[in-house]
N, C-alpha and C positions, 0 to 999 in steps of 0.2 A: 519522403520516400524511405522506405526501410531496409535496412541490409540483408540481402541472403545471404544466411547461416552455412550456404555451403557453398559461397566464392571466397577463394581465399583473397581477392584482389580485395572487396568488400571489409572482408574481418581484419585486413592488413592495414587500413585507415586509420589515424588520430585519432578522429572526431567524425562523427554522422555528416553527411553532406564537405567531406574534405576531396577537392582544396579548397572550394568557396570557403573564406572567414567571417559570414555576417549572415542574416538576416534566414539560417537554417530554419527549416521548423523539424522541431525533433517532438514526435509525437510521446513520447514519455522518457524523457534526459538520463532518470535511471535505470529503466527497466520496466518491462509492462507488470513483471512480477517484483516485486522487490524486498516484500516483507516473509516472517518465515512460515512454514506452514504446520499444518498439526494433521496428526493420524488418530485414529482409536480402534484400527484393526480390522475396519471395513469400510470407510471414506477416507480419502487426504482430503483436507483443506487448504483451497487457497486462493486469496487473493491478487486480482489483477488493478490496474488501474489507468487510466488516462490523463496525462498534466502535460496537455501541449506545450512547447515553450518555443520562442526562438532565441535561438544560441548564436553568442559572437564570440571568433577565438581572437586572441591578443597572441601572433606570432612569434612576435620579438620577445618573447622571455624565451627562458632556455628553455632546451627541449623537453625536459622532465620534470616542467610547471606552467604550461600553456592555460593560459588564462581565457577561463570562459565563463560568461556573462551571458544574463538571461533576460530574456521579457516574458509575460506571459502572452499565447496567442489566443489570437479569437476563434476557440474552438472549447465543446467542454469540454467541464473537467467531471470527474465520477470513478468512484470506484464498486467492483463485483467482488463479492466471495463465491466462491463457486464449492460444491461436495461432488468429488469425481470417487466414482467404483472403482477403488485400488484392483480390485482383479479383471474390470473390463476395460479401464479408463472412458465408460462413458460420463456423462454431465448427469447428476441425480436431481441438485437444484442448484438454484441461484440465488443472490440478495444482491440488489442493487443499493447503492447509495451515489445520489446526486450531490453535485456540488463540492465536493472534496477528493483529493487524492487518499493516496494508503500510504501509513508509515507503521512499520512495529511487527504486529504479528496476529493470527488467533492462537486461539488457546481451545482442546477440547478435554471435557471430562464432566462425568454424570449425564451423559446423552445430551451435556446444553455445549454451542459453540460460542465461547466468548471473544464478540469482535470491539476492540476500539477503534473508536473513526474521531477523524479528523474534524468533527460538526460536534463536538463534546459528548457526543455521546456512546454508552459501555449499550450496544447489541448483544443479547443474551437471545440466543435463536435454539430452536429445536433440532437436535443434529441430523434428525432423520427426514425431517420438510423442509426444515430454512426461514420457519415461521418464525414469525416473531414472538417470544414468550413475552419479554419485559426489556426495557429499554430504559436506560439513567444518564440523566445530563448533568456535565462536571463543569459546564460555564467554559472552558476552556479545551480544546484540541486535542487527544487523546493518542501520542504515539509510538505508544510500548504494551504491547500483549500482556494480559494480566499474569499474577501469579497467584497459585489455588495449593494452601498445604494445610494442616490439622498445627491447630496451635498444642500447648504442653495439657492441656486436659482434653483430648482428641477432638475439639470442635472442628471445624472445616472454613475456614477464611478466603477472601479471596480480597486479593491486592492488589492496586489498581495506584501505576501513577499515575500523579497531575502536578499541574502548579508550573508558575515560570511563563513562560510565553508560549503563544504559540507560530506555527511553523507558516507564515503569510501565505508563500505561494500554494502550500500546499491543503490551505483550505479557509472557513471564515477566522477570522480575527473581532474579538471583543462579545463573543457569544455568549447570548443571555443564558442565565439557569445557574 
């Protein structure tokens, strides 16, 4: 069950589902939105995501380190990017991706939206449909927004980390490519 935004009794809680300590299901632990978003002056981008989890608090530590521990639940997981009209706020499109949460960010610029997901792959979508232009798998879990700047003889680059591990709950582990 989710908190209304406008009970202060609600927003005045610890933890989702307080006082119970166990066996919570918190439909997204961080936030439905969590990564950052990008503008170009006629859509924001941004994504949302779903990582059920259930959450247990460890009471007995002090107040301002309450220990909380996670499983994951039987419900999925998938995340959306969505292009909303900054001047209407209606929904212009969607991308779905199954099977992974969101961590990081998009990125827009030159009319394409660069998304990293969590399934290794760098989404390069069309800004104005959500299509898919081109799509590239790094083997590995993707969760930092790229960076796009002109190297010292003005070519146009674009930066993309990886490497290191990836983030288990929040998407596959050991991905081919």
């Amino acid at each position: 069950k989710g908190l209304d935004p406008k009970s202060k009794a609600d927003l005045s809680k610890k933890w989702p589902g307080e006082p119970a300590t166990s066996n919570i299901l918190a439909m997204n632990y961080a936030g439905g939105i969590e990564a950052d978003l990008a503008f170009d002056g006629k859509y924001v981008y941004v994504t949302t995501y779903n990582i059920p989890v259930f959450l247990s608090i460890d009471t007995s530590l002090a107040p301002f380190g309450n220990k909380l521990s996670m499983r994951p639940a039987p419900h999925p997981i998938n995340a959306t990017i969505y292009a909303v009209d900054a001047k209407t706020g209606k929904i212009v499109w969607q991308f779905f991706i199954d099977g992974v949460g969101y961590r990081g960010g998009v990125t827009v610029s030159g009319g394409l939206v660069w998304v990293p997901s969590g399934d290794g792959n760098l989404y390069i979508l069309d800004a104005d449909t959500g299509k898919v232009v081109t799509k590239k798998n790094f083997g590995t879990g993707l969760w930092t927004q790229v960076s796009i700047a002109a190297d010292p003889n003005c070519k146009m680059k674009v930066f993309v980390q990886t490497g290191g591990m990836t983030i288990s709950s929040w998407g596959l582990t050991g991905i081919p490519g």
